[in-house]
Every structure is written in C-alpha cells, then in structure tokens.
SEDREN-273170 format. One record per residue: residue number from 1; y, z, x of N, C-alpha, C, O, CB in turn. Coordinates in nm, 3 decimals, decimal comma. Glycine has a CB too. Example, Ala and Ser with C-alpha at 12.3 -4.5 7.8 and 13.67 -1.06 7.14 Angstrom:
     k        ny        nz        nx       cay       caz       cax        cy        cz        cx        oy        oz        ox       cby       cbz       cbx
     1    -0,569     0,780     1,319    -0,450     0,780     1,230    -0,330     0,780     1,320    -0,332     0,846     1,424    -0,447     0,905     1,131
     2    -0,225     0,708     1,285    -0,106     0,714     1,367     0,003     0,787     1,290     0,114     0,804     1,341    -0,060     0,572     1,408
//
This chain:
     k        ny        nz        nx       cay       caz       cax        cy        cz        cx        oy        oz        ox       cby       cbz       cbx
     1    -8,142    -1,305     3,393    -8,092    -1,198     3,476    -8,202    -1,095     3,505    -8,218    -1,032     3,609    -7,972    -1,131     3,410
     2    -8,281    -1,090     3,380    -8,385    -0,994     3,423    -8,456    -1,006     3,531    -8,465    -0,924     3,623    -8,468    -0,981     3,342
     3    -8,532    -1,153     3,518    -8,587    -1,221     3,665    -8,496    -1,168     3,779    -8,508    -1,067     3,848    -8,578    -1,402     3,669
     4    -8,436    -1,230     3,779    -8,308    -1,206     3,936    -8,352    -1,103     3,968    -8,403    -1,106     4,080    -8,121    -1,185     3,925
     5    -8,358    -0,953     3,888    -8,362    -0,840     3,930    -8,531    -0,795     3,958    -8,556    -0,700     4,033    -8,280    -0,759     3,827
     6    -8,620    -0,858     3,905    -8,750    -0,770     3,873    -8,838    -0,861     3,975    -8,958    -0,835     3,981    -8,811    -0,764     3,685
     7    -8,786    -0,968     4,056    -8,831    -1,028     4,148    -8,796    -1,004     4,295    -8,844    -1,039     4,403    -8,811    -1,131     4,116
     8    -8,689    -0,927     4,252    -8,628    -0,873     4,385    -8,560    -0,966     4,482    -8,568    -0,962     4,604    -8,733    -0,810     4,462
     9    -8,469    -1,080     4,382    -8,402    -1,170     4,444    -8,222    -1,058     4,450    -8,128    -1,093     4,522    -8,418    -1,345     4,336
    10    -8,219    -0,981     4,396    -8,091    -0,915     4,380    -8,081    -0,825     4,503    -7,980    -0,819     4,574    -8,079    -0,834     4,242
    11    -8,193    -0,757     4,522    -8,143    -0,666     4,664    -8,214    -0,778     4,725    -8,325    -0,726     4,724    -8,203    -0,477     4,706
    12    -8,234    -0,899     4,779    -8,218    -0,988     4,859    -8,052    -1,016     4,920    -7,990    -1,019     5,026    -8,279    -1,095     4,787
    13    -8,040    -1,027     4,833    -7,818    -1,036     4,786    -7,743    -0,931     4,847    -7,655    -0,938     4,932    -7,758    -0,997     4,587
    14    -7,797    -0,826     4,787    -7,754    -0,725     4,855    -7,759    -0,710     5,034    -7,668    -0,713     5,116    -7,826    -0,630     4,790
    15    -7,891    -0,696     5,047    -7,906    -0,677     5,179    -7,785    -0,795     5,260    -7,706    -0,784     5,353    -8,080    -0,703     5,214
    16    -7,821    -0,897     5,174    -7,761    -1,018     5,313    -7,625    -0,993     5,307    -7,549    -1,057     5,379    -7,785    -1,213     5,290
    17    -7,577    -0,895     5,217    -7,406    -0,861     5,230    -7,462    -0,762     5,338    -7,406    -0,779     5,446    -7,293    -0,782     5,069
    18    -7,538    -0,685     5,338    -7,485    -0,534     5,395    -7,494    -0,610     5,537    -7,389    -0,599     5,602    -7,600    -0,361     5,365
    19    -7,584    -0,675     5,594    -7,583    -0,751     5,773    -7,461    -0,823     5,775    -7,386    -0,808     5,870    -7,723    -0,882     5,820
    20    -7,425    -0,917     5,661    -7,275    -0,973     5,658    -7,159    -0,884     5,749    -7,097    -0,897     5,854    -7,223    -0,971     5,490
    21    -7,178    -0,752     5,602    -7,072    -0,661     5,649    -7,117    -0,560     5,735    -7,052    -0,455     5,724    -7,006    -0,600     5,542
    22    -7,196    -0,558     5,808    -7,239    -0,538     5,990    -7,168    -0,577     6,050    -7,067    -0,532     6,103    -7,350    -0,595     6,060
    23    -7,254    -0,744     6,045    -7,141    -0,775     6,152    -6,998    -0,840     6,167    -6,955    -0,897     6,268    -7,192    -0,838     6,220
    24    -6,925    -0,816     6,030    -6,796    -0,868     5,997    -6,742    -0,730     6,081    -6,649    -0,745     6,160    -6,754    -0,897     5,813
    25    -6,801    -0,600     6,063    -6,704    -0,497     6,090    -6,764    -0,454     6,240    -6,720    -0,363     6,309    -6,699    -0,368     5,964
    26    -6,827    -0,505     6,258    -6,869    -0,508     6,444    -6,787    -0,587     6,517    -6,756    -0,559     6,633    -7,022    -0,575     6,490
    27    -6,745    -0,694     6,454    -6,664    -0,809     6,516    -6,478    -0,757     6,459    -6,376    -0,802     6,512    -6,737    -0,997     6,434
    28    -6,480    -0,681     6,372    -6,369    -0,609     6,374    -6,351    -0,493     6,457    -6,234    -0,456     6,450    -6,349    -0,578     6,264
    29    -6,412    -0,431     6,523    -6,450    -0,338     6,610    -6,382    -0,361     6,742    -6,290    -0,312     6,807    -6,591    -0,335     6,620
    30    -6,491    -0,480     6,756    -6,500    -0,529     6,940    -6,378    -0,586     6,945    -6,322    -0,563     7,052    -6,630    -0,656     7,003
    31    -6,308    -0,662     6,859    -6,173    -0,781     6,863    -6,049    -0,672     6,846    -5,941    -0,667     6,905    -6,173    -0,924     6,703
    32    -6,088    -0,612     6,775    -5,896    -0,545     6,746    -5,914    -0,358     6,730    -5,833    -0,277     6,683    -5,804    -0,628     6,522
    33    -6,053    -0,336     6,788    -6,056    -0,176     6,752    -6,040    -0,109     6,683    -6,036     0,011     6,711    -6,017    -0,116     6,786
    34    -6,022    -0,156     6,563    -6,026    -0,118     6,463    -6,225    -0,080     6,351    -6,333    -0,138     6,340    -5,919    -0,230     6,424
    35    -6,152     0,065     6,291    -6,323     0,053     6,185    -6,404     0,153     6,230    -6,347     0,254     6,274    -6,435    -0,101     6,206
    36    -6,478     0,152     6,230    -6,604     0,232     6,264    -6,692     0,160     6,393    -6,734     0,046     6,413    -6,703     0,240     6,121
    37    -6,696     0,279     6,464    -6,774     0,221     6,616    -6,923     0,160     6,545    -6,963     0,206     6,438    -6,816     0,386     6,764
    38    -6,994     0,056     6,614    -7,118     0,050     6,615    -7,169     0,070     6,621    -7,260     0,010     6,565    -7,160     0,032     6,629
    39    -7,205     0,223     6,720    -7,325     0,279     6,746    -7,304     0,386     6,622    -7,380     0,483     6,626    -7,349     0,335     6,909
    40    -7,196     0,380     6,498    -7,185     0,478     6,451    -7,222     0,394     6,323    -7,286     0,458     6,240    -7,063     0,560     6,478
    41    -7,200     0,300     6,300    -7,227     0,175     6,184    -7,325     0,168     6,187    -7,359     0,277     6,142    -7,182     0,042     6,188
    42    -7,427     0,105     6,212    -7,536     0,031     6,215    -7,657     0,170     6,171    -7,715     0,171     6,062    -7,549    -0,057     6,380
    43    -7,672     0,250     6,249    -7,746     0,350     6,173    -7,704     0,382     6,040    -7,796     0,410     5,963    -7,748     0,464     6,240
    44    -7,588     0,385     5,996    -7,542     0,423     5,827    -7,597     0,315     5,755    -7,679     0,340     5,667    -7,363     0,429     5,787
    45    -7,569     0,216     5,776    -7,624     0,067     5,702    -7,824     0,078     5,688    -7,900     0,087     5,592    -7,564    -0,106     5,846
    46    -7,844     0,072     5,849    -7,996     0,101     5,861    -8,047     0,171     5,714    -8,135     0,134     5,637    -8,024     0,214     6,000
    47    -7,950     0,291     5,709    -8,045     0,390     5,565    -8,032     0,337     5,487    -8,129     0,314     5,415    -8,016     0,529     5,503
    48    -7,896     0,283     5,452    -7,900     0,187     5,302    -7,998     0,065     5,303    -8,049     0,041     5,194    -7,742     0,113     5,269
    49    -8,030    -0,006     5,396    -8,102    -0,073     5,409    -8,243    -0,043     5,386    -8,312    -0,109     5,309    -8,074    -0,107     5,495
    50    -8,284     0,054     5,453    -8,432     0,130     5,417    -8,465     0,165     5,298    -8,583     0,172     5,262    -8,453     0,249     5,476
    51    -8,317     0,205     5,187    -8,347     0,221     5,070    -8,362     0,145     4,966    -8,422     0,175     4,862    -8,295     0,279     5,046
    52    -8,290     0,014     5,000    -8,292    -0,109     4,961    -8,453    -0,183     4,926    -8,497    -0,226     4,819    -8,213    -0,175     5,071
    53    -8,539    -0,176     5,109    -8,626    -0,224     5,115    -8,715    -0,162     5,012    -8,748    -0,228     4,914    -8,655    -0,230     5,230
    54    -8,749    -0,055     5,026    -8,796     0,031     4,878    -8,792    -0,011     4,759    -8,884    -0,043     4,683    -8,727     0,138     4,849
    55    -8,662    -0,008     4,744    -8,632    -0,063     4,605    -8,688    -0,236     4,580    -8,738    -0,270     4,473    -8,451    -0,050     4,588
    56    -8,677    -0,296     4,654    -8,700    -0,435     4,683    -8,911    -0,388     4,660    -8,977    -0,450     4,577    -8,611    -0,501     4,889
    57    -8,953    -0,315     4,717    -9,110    -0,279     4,713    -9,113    -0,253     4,554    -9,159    -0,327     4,467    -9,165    -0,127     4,818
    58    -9,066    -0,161     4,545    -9,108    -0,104     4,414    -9,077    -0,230     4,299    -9,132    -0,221     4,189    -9,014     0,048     4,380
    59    -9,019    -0,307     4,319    -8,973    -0,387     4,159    -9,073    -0,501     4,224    -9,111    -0,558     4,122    -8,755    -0,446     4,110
    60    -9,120    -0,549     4,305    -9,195    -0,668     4,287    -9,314    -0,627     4,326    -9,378    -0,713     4,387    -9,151    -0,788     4,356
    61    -9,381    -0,497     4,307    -9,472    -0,433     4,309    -9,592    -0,477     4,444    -9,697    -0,541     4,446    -9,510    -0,443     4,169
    62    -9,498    -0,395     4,560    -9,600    -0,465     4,688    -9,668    -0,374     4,719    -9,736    -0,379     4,822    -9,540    -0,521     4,826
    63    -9,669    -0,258     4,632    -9,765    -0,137     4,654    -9,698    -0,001     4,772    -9,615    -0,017     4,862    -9,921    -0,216     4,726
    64    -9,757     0,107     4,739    -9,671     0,193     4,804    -9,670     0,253     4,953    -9,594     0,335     5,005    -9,677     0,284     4,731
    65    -9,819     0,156     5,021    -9,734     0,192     5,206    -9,570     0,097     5,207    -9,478     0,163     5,255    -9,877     0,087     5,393
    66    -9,551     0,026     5,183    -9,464    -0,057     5,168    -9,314     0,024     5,089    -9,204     0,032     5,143    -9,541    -0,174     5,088
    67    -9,348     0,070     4,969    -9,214     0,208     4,919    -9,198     0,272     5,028    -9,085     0,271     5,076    -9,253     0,342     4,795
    68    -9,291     0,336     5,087    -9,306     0,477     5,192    -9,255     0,418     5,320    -9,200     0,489     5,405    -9,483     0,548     5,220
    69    -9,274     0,271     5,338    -9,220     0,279     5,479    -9,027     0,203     5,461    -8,942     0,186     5,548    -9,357     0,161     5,602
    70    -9,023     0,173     5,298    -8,866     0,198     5,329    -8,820     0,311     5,332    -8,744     0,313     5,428    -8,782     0,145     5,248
    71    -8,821     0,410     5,282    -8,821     0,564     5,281    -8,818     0,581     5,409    -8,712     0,581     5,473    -8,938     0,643     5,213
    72    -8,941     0,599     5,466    -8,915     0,624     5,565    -8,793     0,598     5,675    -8,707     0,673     5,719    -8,997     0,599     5,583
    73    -8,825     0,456     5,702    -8,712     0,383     5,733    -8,572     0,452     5,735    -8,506     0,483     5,834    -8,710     0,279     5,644
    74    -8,531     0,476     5,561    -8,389     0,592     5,566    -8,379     0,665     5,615    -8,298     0,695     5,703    -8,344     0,659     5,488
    75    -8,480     0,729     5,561    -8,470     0,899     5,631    -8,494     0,884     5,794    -8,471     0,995     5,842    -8,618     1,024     5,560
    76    -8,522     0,815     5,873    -8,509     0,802     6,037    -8,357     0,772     6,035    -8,276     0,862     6,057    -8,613     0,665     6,122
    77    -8,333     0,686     6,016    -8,171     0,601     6,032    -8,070     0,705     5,971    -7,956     0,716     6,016    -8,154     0,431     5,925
    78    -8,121     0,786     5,861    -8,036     0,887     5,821    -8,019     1,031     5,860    -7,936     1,113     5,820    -8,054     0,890     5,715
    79    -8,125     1,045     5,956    -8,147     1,178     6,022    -8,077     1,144     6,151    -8,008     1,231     6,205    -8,310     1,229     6,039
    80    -8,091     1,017     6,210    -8,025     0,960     6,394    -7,854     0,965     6,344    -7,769     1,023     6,413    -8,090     0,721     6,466
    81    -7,832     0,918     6,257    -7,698     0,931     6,206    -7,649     1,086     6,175    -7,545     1,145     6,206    -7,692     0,844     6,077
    82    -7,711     1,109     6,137    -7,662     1,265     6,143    -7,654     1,353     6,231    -7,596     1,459     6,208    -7,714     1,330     6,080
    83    -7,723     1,321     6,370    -7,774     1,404     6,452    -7,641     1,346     6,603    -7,613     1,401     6,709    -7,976     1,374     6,464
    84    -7,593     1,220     6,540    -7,475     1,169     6,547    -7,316     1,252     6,519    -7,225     1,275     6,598    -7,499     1,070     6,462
    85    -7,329     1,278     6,397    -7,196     1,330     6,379    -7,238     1,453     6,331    -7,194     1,485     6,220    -7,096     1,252     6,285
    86    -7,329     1,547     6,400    -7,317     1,708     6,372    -7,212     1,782     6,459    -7,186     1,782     6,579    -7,461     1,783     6,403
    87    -7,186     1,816     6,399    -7,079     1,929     6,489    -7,072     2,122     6,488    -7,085     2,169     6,375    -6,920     1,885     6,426
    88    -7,063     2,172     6,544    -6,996     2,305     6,535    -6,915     2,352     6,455    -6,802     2,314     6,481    -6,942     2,327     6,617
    89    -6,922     2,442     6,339    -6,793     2,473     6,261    -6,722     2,563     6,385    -6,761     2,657     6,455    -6,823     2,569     6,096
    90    -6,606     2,492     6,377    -6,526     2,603     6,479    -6,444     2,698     6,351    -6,411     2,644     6,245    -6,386     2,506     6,616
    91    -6,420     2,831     6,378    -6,324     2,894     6,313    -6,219     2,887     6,333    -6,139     2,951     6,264    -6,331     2,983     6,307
//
C-alpha cells in the first residue's frame, strides 16, 4: 500500500474518478438538467485537479517547477471560479 501511494499510482485513481465524475455530471446536466452547470463544474474540479497534480509531483519527486505548476494550476481554476460566483452582498 505504501508503494500505491509513494509512486503516485493513488492520485492516478483519484484523478480518473474526478474526469469520471465530470463527465458523469455533465451528461447529467445536458440529459435531464439536473446538477451543476458546466461552465460552473469543470473549473471547481480543474482546482482539485491542480492540487492533485502537485501532490502526484511532490510524492514521486519530479522536482518543484512541476509542484508550482500544479499550484498554480489551482489557484487559476480557483480564482476563474470565483470570479464566477462573486456577488454583491445585498442588504
């Protein structure tokens, strides 16, 4: 189990759920309207994904432009997403 994890076959796993459940809930979207819109999905996933890739860098040690550009990665996908659902406090 240790392997699994320190080779970075586990957020391999991971990731291929999170595109799974992309596009399971994109195709729940478009078919019955139901869920979360797409253009509102896919950037939320994007960050988890970016943080993933990171994590995936850091344990099989690919060195750190490679950490920095999953990071990065989030924080874009997590800033477009936000810049998404900001709103006005109304009183």
């Amino acid at each position: 189990m240790t392997e699994f994890i320190t080779n970075g076959h586990a957020v391999d796993f991971v990731l291929a759920f999170l595109v799974f459940e992309g596009i399971l809930l994109t195709l729940l979207y478009q078919r019955r309207g139901m869920g979360v819109a797409p253009h509102r999905l896919w950037p939320m996933l994007a960050a988890g994904a970016g943080l993933l890739l990171a994590l995936r860098a850091g344990l099989t040690d690919a060195g750190w432009p490679w950490v920095l550009a999953g990071l990065l990665l989030a924080l874009g996908a997590h800033l477009y997403d936000l810049r998404g659902r900001w709103q006005p406090h109304l009183d």
